[in-house]
C-alpha positions as a printed NumPy array, in Angstrom:
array([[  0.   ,   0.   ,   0.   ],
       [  1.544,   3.635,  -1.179],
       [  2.697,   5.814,   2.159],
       [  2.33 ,   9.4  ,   2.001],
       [  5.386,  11.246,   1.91 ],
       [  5.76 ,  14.311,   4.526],
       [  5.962,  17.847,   3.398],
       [  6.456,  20.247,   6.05 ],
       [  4.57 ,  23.321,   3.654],
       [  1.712,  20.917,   3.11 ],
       [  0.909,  20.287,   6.149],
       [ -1.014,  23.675,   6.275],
       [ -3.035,  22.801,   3.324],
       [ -5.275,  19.92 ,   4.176],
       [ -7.291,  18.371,   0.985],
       [ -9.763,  15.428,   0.992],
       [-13.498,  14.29 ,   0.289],
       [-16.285,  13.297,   1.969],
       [-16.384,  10.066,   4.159],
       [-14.718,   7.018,   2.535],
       [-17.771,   4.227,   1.815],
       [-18.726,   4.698,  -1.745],
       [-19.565,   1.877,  -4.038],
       [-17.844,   3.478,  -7.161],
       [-14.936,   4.758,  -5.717],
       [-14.056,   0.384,  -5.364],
       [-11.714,  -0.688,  -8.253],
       [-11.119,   3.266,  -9.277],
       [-10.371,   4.943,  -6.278],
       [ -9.733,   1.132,  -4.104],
       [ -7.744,  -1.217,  -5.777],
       [ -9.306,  -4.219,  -7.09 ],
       [ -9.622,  -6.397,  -4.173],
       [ -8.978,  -4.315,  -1.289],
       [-11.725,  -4.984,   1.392],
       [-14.304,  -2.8  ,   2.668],
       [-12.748,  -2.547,   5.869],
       [ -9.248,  -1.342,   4.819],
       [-10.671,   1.513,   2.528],
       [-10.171,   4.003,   5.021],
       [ -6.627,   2.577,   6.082],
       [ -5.851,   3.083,   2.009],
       [ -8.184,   6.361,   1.827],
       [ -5.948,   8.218,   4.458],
       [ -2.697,   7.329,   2.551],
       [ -3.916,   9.211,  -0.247],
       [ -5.721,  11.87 ,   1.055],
       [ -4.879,  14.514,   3.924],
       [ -8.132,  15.087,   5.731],
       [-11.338,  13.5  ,   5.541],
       [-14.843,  15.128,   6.663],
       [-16.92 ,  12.368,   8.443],
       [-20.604,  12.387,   7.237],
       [-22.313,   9.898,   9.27 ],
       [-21.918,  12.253,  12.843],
       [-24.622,  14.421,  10.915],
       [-27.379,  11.929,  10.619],
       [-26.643,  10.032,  14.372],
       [-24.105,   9.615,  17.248],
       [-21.441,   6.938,  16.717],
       [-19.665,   5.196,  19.2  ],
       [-16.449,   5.976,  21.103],
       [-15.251,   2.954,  20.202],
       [-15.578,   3.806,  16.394],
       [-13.54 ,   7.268,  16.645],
       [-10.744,   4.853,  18.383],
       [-11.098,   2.675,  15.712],
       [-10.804,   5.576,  13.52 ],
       [ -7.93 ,   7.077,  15.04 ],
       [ -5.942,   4.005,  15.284],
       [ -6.489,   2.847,  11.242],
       [ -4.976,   6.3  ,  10.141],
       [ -1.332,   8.065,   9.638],
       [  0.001,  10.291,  12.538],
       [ -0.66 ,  13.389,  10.624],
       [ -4.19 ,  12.529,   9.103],
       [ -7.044,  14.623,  10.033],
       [-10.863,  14.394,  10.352],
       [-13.434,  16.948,  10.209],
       [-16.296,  16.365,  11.467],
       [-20.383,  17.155,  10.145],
       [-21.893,  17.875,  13.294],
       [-25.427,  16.434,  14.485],
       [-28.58 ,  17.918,  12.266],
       [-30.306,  18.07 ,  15.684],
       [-28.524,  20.604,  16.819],
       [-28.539,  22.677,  13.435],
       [-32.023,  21.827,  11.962],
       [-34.303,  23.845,  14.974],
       [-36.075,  27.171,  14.874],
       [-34.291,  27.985,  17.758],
       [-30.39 ,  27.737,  17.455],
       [-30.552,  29.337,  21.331],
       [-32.119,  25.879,  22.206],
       [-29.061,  23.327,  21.044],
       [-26.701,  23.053,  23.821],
       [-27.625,  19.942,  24.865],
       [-27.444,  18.58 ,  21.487],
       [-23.942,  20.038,  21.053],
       [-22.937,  18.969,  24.896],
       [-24.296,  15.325,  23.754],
       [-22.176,  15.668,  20.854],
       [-18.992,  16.914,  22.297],
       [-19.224,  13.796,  25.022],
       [-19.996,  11.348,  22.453],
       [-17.022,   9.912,  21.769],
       [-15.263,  12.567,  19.038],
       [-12.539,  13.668,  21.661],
       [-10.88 ,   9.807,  21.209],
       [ -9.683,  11.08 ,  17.793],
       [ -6.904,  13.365,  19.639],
       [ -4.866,  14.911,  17.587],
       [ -6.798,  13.754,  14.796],
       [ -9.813,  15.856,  15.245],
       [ -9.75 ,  18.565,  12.873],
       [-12.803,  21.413,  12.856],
       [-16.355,  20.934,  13.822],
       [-18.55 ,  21.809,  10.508],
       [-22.305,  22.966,  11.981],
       [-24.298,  22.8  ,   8.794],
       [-27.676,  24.853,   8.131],
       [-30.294,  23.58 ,   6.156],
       [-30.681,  26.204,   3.292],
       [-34.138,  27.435,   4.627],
       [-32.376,  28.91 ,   7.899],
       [-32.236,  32.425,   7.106],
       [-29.763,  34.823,   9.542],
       [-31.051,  36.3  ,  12.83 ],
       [-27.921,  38.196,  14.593],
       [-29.352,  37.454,  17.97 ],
       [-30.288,  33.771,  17.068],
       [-27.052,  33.243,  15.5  ],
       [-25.272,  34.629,  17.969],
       [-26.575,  32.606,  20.899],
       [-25.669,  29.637,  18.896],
       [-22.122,  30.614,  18.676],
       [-21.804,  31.407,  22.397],
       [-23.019,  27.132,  22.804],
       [-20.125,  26.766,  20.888],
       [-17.324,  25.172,  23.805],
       [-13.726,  26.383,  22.521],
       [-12.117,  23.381,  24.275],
       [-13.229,  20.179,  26.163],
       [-11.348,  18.225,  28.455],
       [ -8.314,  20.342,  28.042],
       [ -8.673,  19.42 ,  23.844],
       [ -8.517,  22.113,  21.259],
       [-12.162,  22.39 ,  19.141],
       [-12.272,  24.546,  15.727],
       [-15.618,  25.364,  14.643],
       [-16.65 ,  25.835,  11.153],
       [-20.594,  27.03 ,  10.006],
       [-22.107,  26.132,   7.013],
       [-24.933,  28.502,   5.897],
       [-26.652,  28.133,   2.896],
       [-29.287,  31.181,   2.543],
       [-28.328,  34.495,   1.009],
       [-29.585,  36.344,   4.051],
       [-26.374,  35.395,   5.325],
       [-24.325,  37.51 ,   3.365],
       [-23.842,  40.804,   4.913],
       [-21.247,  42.037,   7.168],
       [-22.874,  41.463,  10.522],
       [-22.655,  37.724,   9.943],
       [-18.608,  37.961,   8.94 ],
       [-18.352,  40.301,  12.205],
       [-20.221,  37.326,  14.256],
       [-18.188,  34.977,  12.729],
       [-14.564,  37.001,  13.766],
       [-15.682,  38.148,  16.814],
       [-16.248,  33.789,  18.325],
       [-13.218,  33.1  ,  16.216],
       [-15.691,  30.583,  13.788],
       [-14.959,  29.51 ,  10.261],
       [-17.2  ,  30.469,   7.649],
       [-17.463,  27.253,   5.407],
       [-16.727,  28.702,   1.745],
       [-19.275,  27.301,  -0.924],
       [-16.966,  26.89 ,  -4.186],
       [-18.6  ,  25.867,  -7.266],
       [-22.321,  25.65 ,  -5.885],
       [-25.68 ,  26.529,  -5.992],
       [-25.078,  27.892,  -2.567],
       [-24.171,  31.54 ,  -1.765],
       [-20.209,  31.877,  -1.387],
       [-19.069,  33.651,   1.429],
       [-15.418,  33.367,   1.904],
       [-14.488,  36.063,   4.063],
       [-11.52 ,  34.774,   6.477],
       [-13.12 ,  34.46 ,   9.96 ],
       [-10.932,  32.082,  11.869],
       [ -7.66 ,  30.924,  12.091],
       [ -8.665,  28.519,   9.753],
       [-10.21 ,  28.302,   6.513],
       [-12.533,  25.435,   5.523],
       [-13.907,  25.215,   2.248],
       [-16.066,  22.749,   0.575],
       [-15.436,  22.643,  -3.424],
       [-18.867,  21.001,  -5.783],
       [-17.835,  21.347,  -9.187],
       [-16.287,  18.053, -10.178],
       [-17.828,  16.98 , -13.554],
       [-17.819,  13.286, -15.344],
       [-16.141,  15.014, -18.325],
       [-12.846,  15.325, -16.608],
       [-11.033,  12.428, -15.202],
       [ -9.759,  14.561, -12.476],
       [-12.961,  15.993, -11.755],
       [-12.443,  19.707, -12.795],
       [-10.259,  21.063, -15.314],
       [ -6.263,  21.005, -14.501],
       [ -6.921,  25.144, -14.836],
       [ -9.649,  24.803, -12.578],
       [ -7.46 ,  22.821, -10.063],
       [ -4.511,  25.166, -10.27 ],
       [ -6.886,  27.763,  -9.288],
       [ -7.98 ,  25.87 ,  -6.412],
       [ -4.508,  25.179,  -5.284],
       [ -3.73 ,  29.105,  -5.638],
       [ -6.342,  30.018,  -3.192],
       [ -5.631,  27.176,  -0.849],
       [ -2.033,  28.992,  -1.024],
       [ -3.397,  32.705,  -0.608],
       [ -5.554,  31.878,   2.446],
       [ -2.534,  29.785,   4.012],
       [ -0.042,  32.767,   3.712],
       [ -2.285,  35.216,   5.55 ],
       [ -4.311,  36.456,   2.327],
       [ -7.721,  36.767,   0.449],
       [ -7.876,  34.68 ,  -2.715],
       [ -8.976,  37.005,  -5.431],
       [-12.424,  36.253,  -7.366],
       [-14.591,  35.426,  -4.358],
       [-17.695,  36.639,  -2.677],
       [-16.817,  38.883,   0.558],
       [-18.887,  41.033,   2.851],
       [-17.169,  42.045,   5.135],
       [-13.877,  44.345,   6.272],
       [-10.262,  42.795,   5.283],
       [ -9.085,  39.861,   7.561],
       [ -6.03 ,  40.217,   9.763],
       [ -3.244,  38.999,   7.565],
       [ -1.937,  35.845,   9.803],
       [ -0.731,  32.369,   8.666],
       [ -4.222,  30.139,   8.334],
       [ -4.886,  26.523,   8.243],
       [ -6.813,  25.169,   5.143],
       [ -9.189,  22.424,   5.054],
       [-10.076,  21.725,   1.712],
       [-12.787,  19.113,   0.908],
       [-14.3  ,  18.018,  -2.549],
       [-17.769,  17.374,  -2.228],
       [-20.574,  16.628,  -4.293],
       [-20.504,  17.278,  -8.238],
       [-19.851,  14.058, -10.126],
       [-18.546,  11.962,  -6.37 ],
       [-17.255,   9.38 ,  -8.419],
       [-14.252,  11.961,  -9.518],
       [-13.766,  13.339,  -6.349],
       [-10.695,  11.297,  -4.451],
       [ -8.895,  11.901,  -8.514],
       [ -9.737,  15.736,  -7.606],
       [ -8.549,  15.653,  -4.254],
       [ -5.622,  13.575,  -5.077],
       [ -4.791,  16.354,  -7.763],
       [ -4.72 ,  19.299,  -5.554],
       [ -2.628,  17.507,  -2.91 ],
       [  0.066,  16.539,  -6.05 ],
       [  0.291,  20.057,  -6.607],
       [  0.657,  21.528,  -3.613],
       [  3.599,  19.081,  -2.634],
       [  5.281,  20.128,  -6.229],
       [  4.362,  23.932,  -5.149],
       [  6.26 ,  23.41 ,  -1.231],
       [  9.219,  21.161,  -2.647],
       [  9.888,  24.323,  -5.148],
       [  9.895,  26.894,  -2.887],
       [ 11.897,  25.2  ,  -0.451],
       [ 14.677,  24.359,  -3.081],
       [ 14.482,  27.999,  -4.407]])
């Protein structure tokens, strides 16, 4: 099985897909052969980072995020979709015993592999500052002495404006950038990282998008990393302070099938982009 080499500039730029169970993906993606239960052990020696789906839909249990932990490299990465029940209410003030539940599930046995949180609306949640707000206050910035990163997901165009950015900054949350959707884009740097969530991967190219397409992907990944705003996006609010940023980078959606190729692309060219600059 290939072994991913180490790149100390890559490490900031984190690039993978969504869960690894896919019945295509097997003798593309998966070699022919390899059984179910070792896709994610090959999956994370392709890939950087990988956001786990089924933590949306129910709770899982510890022993799962151990299992998890243990099947992955050292410097692999999950994000995580947080529960719909704490998400999908009228009342965001209402969830913190869905997120406590959540938090004490089991996640923290990932360790050091437990990348950002991503709280996704449905798309007929429209922004209320107060509501919003509250919501973000629920939001614990550690648990048992453990690091969390929260990222929000927002998918209705009452969201962009600059109060919501301002929110955002001001509880140190990510704003998860839309790239290639239906959904409204807001990729205004909020926290001190960036997580972004890319939907244009088409059947007609074997690496999902076009290799222009993914060199522009790979530029922004490279912009936000260094401290910057990646031109040719949607923003609403005031400039960011220019620090050094972790990226999460996930392809989701579009034509699946293609995805891991995508994701597999981006993370080739990122390693080429660090090994040049550190031989300049």
């Amino acid at each position: 099985m290939a072994t991913r080499k180490k790149t100390a500039k890559a490490t900031h730029i984190r690039v993978g897909v969504g869960g690894w169970t896919f019945e295509p993906w097997r003798g593309v993606f998966y070699p022919e052969g390899l059984t179910q239960k070792r896709e994610l052990e090959y999956a994370s020696r392709q890939l950087t980072t990988i956001e786990i789906n089924g933590t949306f839909y129910g709770s899982q249990k510890p022993a799962s995020f151990v299992k998890w932990r243990d099947e992955t490299p050292d410097d692999f990465v999950f994000a995580l979709k947080a529960p719909r029940y704490a998400t999908h209410r009228r009342e965001l003030a209402q969830a913190r015993d869905s997120i406590e539940r959540f938090v004490a599930s089991g996640v923290l046995e990932l360790k050091n592999k437990l990348g950002p949180i991503n709280w996704q609306f449905p798309p007929t949640k429209q922004f209320d500052a107060d509501d919003f707000g509250s919501f973000l206050e629920l939001l614990p910035a550690q648990a048992d002495g453990q690091q969390l990163r929260h990222a929000v997901e927002v998918r209705h165009e009452s969201f962009c404006n600059e109060a919501f950015v301002a929110l955002a900054r001001k509880h140190d949350v990510a704003i998860v950038v839309a790239g290639d959707s239906k959904y409204p884009q807001i990729a205004d740097p909020t926290a001190s990282f960036v997580y972004a969530r890319i939907m244009g991967t088409q059947e007609a190219h074997p690496l999902g998008y076009a290799k222009k397409a993914l060199d522009e992907w790979v530029e922004r990944a490279q912009v936000w990393a260094s401290g910057g705003m990646p031109e040719g996006l949607d923003t609403y609010g005031g400039p960011a302070p220019k620090k050094e940023r972790d990226v999460y980078l996930y392809v989701i959606s579009g034509h699946k099938a293609h995805n891991p190729a995508a994701a597999m692309a981006l993370i080739e060219r990122i390693r080429k982009a660090a090994g040049e600059a550190a031989g300049a």
